[in-house]
N, C-alpha and C positions, 0 to 999 in steps of 0.2 A: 310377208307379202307387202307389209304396207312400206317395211324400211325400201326392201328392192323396186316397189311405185316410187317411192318420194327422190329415189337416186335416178331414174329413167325421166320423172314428171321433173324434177326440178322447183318440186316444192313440197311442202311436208303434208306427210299422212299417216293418221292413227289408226287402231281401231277403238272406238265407241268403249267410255267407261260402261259399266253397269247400269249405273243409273241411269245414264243417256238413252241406251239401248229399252229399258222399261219406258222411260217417258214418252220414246221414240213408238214403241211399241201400243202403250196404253192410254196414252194421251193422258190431259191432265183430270177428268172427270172423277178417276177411280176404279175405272172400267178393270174384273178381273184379267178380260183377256179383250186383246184387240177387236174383236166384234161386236161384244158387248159383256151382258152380267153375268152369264151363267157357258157350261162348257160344254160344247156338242162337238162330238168327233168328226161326225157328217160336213164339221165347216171348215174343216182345217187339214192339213196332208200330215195326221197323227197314228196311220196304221197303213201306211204306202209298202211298208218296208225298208229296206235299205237304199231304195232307189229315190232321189227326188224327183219330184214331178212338176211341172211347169207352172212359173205362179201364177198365171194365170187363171188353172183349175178348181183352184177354190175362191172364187171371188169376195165372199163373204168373209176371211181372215184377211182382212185389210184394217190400219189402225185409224183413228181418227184426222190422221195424217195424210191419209194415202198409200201407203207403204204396205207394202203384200208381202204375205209369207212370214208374217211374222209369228206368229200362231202354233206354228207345224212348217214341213218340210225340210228342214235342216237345225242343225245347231248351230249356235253361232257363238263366233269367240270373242272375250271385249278383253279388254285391258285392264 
């Protein structure tokens, strides 16, 4: 996807090493998971099923960033 954006955009697009994706995720504090210290299934989209759900729905898996759904909901692929 990103090669087929960067040929239609006309400028380059990756996807997110690993690490980016954690920092991105966890901010830099330490934090286990985007919300905070500890893991509660209740905040994140981790037993939806096969379907994702809109990020919105879980407001509390947001990282120190801003960034939603990072938590739960999908998986996601880095580079």
């Amino acid at each position: 996807f990103a090669y087929w954006f960067s040929t239609r955009s006309g400028r380059h697009w990756r996807l997110p090493h690993e690490s980016q994706w954690e920092k991105a995720a966890r901010g830099v504090d330490g934090r286990p998971y985007p919300w905070g210290p500890r893991f509660d299934a209740s905040l994140a989209a981790v037993n939806s099923g096969s379907h994702p759900v809109a990020v919105d729905r879980f407001p509390w898996d947001e990282s120190p960033y801003g960034i939603r759904g990072m938590g739960g909901n999908v998986r996601e692929w880095c580079d």
